[in-house]
C-alpha positions as CSV (number, residue, x, y, z in Angstrom):
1,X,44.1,-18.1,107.2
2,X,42.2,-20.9,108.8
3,X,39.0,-22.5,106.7
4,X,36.9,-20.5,109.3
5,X,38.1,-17.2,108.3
6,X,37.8,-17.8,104.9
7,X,34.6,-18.6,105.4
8,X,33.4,-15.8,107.4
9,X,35.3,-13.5,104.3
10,X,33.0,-15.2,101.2
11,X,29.5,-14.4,103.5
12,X,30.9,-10.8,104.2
13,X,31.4,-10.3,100.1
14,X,27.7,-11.9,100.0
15,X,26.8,-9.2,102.0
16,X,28.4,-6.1,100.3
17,X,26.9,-2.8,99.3
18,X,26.6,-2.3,95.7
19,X,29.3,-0.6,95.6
20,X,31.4,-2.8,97.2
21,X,29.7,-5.5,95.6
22,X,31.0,-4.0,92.1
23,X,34.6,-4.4,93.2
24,X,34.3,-8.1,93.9
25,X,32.5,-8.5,90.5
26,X,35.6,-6.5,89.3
27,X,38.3,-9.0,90.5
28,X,36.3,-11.9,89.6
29,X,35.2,-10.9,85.9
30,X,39.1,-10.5,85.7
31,X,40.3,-13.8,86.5
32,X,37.4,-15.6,84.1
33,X,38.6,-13.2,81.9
34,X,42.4,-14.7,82.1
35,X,41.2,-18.4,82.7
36,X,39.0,-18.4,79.6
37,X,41.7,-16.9,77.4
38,X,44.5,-19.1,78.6
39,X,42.1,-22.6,78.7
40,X,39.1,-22.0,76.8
41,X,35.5,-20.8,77.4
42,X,34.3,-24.2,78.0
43,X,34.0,-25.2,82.0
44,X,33.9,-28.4,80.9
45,X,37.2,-28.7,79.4
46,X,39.0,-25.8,81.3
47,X,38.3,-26.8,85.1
48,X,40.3,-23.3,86.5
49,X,37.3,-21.4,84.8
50,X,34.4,-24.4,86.5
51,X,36.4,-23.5,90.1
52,X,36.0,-19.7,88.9
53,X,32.1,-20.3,88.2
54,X,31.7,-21.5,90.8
55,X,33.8,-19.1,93.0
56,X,31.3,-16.1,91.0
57,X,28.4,-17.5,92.1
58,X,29.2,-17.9,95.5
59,X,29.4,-14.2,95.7
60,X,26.3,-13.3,94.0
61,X,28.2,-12.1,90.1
62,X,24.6,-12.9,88.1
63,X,24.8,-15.7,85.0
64,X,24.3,-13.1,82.7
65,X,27.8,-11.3,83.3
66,X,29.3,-14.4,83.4
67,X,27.7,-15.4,80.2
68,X,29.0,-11.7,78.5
69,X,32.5,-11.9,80.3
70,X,33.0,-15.2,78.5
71,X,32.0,-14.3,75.4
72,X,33.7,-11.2,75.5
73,X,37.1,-13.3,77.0
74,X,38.6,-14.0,73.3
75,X,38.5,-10.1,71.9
76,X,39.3,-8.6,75.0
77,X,42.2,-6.5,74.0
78,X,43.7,-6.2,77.8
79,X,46.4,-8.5,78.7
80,X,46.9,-9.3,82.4
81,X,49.5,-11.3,84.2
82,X,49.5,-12.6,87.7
83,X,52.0,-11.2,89.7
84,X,52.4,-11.9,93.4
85,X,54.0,-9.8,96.1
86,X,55.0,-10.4,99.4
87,X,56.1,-8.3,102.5
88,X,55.4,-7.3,106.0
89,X,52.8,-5.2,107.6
90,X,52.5,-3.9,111.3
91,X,54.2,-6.2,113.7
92,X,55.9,-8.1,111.3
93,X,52.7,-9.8,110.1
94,X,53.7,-11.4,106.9
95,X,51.5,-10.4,104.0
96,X,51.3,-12.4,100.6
97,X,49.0,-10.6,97.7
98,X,48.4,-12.1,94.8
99,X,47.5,-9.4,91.5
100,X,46.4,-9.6,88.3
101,X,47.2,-6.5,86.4
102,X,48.2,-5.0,83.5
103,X,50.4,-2.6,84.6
104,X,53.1,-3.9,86.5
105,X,55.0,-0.9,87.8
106,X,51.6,0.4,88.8
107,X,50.4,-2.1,91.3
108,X,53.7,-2.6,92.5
109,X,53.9,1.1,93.7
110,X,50.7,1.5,94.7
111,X,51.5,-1.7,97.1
112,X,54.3,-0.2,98.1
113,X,52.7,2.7,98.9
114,X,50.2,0.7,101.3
115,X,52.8,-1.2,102.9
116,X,54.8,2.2,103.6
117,X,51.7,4.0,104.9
118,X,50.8,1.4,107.4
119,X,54.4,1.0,109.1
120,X,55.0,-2.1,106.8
121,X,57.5,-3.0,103.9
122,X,57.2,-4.8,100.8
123,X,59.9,-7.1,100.7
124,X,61.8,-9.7,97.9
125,X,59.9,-12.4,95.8
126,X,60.0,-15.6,99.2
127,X,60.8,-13.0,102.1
128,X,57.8,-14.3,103.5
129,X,56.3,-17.3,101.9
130,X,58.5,-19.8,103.8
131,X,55.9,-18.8,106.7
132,X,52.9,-20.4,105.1
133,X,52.1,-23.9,103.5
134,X,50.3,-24.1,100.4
135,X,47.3,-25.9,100.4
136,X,44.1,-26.9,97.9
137,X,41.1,-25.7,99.7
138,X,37.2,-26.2,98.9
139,X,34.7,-24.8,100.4
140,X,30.9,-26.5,100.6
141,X,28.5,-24.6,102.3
142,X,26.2,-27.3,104.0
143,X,23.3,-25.0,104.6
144,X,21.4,-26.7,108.3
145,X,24.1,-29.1,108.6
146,X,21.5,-31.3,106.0
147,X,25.2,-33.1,105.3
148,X,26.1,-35.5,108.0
149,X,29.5,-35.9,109.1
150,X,30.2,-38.8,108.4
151,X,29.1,-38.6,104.8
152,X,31.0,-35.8,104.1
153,X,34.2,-37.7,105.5
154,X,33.7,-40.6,103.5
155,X,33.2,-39.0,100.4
156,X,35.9,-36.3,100.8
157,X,39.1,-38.9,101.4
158,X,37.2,-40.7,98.1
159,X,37.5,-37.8,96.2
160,X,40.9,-37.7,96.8
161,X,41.1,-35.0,99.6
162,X,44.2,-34.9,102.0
163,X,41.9,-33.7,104.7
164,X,38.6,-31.9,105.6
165,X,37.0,-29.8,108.4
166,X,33.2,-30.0,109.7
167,X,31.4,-27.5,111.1
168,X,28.3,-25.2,111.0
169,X,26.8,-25.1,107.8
170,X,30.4,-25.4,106.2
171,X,32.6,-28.2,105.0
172,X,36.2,-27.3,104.2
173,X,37.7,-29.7,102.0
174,X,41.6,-29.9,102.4
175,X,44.1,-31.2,99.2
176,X,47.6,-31.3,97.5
177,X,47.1,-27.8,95.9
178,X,48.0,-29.7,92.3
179,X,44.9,-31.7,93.5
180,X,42.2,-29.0,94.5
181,X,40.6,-28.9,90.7
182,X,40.6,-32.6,90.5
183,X,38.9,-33.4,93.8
184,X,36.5,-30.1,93.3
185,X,35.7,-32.0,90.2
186,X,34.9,-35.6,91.5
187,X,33.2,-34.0,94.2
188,X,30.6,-32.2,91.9
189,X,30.1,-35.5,90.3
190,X,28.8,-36.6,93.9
191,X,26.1,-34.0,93.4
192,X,28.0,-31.3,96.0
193,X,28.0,-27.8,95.2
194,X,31.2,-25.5,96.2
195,X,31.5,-22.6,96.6
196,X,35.4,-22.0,96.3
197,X,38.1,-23.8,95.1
198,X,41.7,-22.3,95.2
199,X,45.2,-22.8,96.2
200,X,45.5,-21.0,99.1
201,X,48.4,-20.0,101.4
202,X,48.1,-21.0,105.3
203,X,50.3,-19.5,107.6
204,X,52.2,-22.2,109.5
205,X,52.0,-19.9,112.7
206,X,50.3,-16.4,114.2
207,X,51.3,-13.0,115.0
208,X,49.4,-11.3,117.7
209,X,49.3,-7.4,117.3
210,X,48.3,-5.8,121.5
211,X,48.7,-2.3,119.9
212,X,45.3,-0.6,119.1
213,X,47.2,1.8,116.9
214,X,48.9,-1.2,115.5
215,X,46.0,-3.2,115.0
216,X,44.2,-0.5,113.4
217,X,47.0,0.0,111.1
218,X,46.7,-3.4,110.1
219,X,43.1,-3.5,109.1
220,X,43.9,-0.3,107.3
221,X,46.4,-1.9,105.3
222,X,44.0,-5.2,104.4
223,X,41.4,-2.6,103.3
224,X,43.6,-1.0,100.8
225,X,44.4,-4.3,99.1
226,X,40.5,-4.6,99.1
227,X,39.7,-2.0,97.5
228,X,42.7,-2.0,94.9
229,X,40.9,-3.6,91.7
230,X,44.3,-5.7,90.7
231,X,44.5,-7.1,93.9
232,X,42.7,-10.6,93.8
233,X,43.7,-12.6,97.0
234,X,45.3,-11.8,100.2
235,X,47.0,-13.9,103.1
236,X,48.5,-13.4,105.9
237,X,49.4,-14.9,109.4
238,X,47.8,-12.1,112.0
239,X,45.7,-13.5,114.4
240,X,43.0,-11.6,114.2
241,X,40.4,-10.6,117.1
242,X,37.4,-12.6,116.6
243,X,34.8,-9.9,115.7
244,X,36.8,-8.5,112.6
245,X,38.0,-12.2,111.7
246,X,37.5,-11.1,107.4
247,X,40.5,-11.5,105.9
């Protein structure tokens, strides 16, 4: 998962139906849910639920549910834990999917169930993680490029960051992934606004999949996980055709 595609996958949710868009409110009242439980419902003291903030309104969740999801955070009677599964999907793409959920033996089976239906398997806790290299990733979207370059640069490495990518209307910020909240933070001090920041898991190489059954298979199997409401981030190292780059 390259800072591109990631990209391209926070302006599709921007762009969701209703419906859809009620899913990725879903998943994200979830995790502020967790994050203020486990560190507080103060942003300024608890900077997972800032990065989360920030992450919710990047994809449109209004203040007001926000607001309500916090408040609600310390009475909310369901208890979640995160839970990630790994395994292989059409072509031996490798697939890691993180969950939060309440009901373990559920989302395991219904992944299970996904993998199975799409000529995948879910494998063993590290069958496929020693594929992919985790990383601290920040996204900053620099709407007409009103950012220069070189500015970004210099105060990206000062924040702390390991490295950083430029391009159209988007600056992906690269860290140690103990790092990401940290740099987010002294970044936001420089007055930049992100949109995402989150460990995420880059795939070290690429599987190509030539099949059109194959590849349709595949997509089939990333829309499941979409869809599936404990399901809140997926990687994987297929290397995708450009026009359905969203995952």
């Amino acid at each position: 998962m390259s800072g591109h595609s990631k990209w391209a996958n926070i302006k599709r949710k921007k762009e969701k139906t209703d419906g859809a868009k009620a899913k990725v409110f879903t998943k994200i009242g979830r995790e502020l849910t967790v994050a203020a439980r486990e560190g507080g419902a103060d942003p300024n003291n608890n900077s997972k639920l800032r990065d989360l903030i920030a992450k919710a309104k990047a994809n449109n969740v209004p203040n007001d549910n926000i607001e309500r999801l916090l408040k609600k955070a310390g009475d909310s009677k369901e208890d979640y834990e995160e839970i990630t599964y790994e395994g292989y999907g059409p072509s031996g793409v490798a697939v890691i999917v993180e969950t939060l959920t309440d009901n373990r033996n559920r989302t395991a089976g219904d992944l299970r169930h996904y993998f199975d239906k799409c000529g995948g398997n879910l494998g063993q806790s590290g069958s496929v993680s020693f594929l992919f290299e985790a990383k601290g990733m920040i996204y900053i979207e620099n709407e007409d490029n009103k950012i220069g370059e070189e500015k970004a640069m210099d105060d990206c490495f000062e924040a702390g960051a390991s490295d950083y990518n430029y391009e159209d209307e988007m600056i992906t910020v690269v860290t140690e992934p103990n790092d990401v909240s940290k740099v987010a933070g002294k970044l936001a001090e420089m007055g930049y606004v992100y949109d995402s920041a989150e460990v995420e898991y880059i795939p070290m190489t690429k599987v190509q999949i030539t099949d059109p059954e194959l590849v349709e298979k595949m997509q089939k199997l990333l829309d499941m996980f979409d869809d599936n409401d404990d399901v809140q981030n997926v990687y994987h190292n297929w290397d995708m055709p450009e026009e359905e780059d969203e995952e």
